[in-house]
KEVEXTI-442866 format. One record per residue (C-alpha): residue in one letter; x, z, y; residue number from 1. Coordinates in steps of 0.05 Angstrom, whole numbers. Layout:
# KEVEXTI-442866
A | X | Z | Y | NUM
...
END
This chain:
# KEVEXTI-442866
X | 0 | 0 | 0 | 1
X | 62 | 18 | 54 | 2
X | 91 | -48 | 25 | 3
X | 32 | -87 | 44 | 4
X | 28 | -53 | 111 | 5
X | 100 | -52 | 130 | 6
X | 98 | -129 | 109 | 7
X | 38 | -141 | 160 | 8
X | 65 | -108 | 211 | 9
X | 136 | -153 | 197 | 10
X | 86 | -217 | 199 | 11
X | 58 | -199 | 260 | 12
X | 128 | -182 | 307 | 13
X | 151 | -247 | 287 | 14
X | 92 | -284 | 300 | 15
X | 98 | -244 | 368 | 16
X | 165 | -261 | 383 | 17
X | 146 | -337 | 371 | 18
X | 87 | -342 | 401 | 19
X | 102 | -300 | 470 | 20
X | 156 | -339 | 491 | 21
X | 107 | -402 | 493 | 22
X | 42 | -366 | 521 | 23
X | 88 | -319 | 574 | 24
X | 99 | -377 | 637 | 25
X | 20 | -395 | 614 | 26
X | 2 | -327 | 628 | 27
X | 48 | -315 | 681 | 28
X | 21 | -375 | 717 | 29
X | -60 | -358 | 706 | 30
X | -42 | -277 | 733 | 31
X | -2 | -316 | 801 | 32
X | -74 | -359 | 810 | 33
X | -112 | -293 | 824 | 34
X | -51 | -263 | 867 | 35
X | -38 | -263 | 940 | 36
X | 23 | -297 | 965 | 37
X | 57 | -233 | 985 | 38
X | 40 | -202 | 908 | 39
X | 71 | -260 | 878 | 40
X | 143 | -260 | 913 | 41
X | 142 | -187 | 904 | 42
X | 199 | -153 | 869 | 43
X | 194 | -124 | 818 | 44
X | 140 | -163 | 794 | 45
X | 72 | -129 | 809 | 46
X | 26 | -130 | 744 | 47
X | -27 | -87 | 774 | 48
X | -56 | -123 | 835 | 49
X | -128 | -142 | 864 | 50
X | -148 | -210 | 844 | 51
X | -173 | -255 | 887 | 52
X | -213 | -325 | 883 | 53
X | -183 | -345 | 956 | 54
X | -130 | -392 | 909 | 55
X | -181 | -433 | 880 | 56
X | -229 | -436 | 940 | 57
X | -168 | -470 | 987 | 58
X | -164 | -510 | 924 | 59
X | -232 | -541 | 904 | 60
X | -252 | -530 | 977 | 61
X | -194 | -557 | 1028 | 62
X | -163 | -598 | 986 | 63
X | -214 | -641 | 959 | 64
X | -185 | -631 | 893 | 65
X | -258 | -661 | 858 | 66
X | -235 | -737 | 881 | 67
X | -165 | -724 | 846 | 68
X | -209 | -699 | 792 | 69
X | -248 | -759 | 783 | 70
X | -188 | -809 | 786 | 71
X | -149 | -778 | 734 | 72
X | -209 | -779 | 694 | 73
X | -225 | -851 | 709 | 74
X | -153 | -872 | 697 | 75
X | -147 | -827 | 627 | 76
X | -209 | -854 | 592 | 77
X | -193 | -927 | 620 | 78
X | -132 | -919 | 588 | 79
X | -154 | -895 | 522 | 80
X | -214 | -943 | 520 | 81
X | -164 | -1005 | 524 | 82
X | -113 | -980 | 485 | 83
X | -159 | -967 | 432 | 84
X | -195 | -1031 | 433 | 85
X | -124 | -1051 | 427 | 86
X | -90 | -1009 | 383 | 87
X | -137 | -997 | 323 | 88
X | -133 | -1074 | 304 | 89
X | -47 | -1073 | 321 | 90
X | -48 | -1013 | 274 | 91
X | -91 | -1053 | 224 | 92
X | -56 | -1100 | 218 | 93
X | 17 | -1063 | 214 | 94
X | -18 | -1017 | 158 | 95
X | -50 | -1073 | 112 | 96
X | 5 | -1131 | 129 | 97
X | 72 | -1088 | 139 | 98
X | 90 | -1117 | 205 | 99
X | 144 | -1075 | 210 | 100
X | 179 | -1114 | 265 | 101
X | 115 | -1108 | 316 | 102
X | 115 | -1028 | 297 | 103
X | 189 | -1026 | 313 | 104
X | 172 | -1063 | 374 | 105
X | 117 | -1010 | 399 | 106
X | 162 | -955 | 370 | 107
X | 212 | -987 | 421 | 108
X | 165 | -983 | 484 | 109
X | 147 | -914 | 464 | 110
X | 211 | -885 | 465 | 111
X | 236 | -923 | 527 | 112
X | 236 | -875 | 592 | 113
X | 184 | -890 | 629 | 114
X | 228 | -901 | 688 | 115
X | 260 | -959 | 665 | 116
X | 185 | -984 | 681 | 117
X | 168 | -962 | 749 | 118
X | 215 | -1014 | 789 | 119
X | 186 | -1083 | 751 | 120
X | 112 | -1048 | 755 | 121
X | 121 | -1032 | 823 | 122
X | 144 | -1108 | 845 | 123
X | 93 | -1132 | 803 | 124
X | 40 | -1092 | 823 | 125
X | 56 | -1106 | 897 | 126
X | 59 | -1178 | 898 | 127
X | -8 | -1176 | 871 | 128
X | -35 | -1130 | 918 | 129
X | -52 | -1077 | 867 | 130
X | -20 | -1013 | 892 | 131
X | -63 | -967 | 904 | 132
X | -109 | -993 | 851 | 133
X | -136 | -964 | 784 | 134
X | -122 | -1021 | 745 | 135
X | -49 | -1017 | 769 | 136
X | -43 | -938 | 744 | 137
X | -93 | -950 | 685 | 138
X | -43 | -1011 | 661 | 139
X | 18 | -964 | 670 | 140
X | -20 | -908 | 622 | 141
X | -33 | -956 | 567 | 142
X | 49 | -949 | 556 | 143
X | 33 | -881 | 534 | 144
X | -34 | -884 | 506 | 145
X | -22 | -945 | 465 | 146
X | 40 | -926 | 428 | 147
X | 12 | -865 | 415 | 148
X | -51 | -895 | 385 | 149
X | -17 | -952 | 345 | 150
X | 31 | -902 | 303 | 151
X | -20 | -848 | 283 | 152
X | -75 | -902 | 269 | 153
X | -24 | -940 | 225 | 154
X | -10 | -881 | 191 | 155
X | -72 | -859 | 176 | 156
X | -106 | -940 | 163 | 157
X | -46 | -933 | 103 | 158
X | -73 | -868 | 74 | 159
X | -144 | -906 | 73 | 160
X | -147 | -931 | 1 | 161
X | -149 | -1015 | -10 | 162
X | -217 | -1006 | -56 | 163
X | -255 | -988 | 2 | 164
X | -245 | -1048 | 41 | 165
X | -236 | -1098 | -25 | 166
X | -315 | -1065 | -46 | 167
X | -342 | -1085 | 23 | 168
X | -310 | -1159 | 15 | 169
X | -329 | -1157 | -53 | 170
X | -406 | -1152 | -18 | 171
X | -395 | -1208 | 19 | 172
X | -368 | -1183 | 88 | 173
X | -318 | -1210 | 124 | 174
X | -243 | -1176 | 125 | 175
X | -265 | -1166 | 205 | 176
X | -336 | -1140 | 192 | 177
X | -299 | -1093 | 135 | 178
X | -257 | -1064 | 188 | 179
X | -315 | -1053 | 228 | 180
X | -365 | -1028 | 192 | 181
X | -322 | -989 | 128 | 182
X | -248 | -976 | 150 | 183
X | -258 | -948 | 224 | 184
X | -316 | -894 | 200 | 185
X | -268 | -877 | 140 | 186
X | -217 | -862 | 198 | 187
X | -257 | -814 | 243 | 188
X | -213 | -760 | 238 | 189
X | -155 | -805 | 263 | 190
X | -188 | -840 | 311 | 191
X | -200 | -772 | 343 | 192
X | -130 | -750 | 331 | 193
X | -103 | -806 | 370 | 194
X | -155 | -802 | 436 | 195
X | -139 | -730 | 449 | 196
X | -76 | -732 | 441 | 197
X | -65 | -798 | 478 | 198
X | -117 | -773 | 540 | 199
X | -71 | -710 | 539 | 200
X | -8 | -747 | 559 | 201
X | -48 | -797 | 605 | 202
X | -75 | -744 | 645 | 203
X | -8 | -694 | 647 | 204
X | 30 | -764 | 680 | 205
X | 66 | -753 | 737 | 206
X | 114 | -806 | 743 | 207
X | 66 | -869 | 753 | 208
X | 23 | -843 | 793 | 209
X | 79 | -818 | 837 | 210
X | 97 | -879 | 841 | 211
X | 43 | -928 | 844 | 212
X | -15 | -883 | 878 | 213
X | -33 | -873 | 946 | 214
X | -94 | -825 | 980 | 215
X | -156 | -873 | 943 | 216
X | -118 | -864 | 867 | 217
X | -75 | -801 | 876 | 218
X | -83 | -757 | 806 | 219
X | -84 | -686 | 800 | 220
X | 0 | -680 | 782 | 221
X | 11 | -711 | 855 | 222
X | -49 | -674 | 895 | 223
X | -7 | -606 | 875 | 224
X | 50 | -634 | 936 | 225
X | -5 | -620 | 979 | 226
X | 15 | -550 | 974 | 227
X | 83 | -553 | 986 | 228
X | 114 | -556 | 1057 | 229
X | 178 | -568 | 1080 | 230
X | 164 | -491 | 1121 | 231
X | 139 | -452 | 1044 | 232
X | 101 | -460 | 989 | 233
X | 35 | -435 | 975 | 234
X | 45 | -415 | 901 | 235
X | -22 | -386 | 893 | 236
X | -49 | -451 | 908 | 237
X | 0 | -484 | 865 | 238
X | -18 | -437 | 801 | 239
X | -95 | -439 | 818 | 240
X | -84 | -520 | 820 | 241
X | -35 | -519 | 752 | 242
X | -86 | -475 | 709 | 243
X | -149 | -520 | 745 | 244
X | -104 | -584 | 711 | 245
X | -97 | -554 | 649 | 246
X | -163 | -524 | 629 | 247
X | -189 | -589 | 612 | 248
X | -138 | -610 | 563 | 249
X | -133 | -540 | 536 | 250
X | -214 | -546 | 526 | 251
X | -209 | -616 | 489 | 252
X | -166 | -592 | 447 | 253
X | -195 | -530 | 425 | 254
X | -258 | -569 | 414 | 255
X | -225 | -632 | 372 | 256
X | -173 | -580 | 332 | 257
X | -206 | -587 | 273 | 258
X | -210 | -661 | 273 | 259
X | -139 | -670 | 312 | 260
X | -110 | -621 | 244 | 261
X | -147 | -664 | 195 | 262
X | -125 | -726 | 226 | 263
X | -47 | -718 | 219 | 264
X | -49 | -680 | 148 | 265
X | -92 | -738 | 125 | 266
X | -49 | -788 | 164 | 267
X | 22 | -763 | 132 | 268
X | 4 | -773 | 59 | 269
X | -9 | -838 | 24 | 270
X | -57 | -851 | -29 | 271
END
């Protein structure tokens, strides 16, 4: 019985020691949100303070954070939308044919820095009069979201079993209308995997959008500068703004877990 209890107690310190050195700046940041400026530059740190909601009011109020909102919104599920129209055939096809030169070609864009694509988007993009647009910054995503897409969905179209799609051809149906209508509900679970994570990194980019943005398209990485000042910075404002970016991606992905979970233990084993 002391075994089992000093072994549980053993299980949980080291989960603790993991797990607080990830959730600490997290915490840190969502305690500094409810802080004046003057308790947040204190020292020593105060963790006993009165919280306030005048953080968030300059935020959602003043700032028009709502429209920055909205565009990163817009120019995630853009994104995701064409790069899964896309990617699920691209995946397909690299699954069921073994085009392993087009995979190593995605694989390629995927793990080229993204900077190496800002000056020939930005030339690009101005000659044709489309900074400041959303199909300029929803174009730029798709080099995220459709990498991303392509190798889990050609993962997971191989762990779909042949039989499935050779009994709906068998039927009549076309190798297209088999895709369709047998293949893509089979990969659910995938499918899901890939949009979350995908919309995750779309709507964390900074670097486009920094780039390629103005006032009309700005996201919600670039509307934090509005806080900082070449005079201070207003860190409540900035923590307040950081925790009101990440609450919707923490939310998706605490609703799609289950399905995200399912989709890359499915997706790493064949057969």
């Amino acid at each position: 019985m002391r075994s089992s209890l000093a072994m549980r107690l053993l299980f949980a310190v080291v989960v603790l020691m993991i797990v607080l050195p990830i959730l600490f700046p997290f915490i840190w940041m969502l305690m500094s949100s409810f802080k004046t400026q003057v308790d947040i530059v204190a020292w020593p740190p105060r963790l006993f303070f009165s919280p306030t909601l005048q953080n968030y009011e300059r935020v959602f109020r003043e700032q028009n954070f709502l429209k920055y909102f909205i565009n990163s919104a817009i120019i995630g599920i853009s994104a995701v939308a064409l790069s899964l129209l896309m990617g699920l055939p691209a995946a397909f096809s690299i699954a069921r044919f073994g085009q392993k030169r087009l995979s190593v070609f995605i694989l390629v864009a995927r793990l080229m820095p993204g900077i190496s694509f800002l000056m020939p988007w930005y030339i690009i993009f101005s000659r044709l009069k489309l900074m400041d647009s959303y199909i300029a910054l929803v174009l730029s995503h798709m080099l995220i979201t459709l990498p991303i897409i392509v190798w889990i969905m050609a993962t997971y179209f191989e762990s779909v079993p042949l039989e499935i799609e050779e009994s709906a051809m068998v039927d009549g149906a076309t190798r297209q209308r088999a895709f369709l209508a047998v293949v893509l509900p089979v990969a659910g679970p995938g499918i899901v995997t890939s949009v979350t994570l995908s919309f995750i990194f779309s709507w964390n980019n900074f670097m486009f959008s920094q780039v390629l943005s103005m006032e009309r398209t700005r996201t919600l990485p670039i509307a934090i500068y509005n806080f900082v000042s070449y005079a201070e910075v207003d860190w409540g404002a900035v923590m307040a703004a950081a925790v009101a970016i990440m609450a919707p991606a923490i939310l998706l992905t605490m609703v799609f877990q289950k399905y995200v979970v399912k989709g890359l233990t499915m997706g790493a084993v064949k057969g």
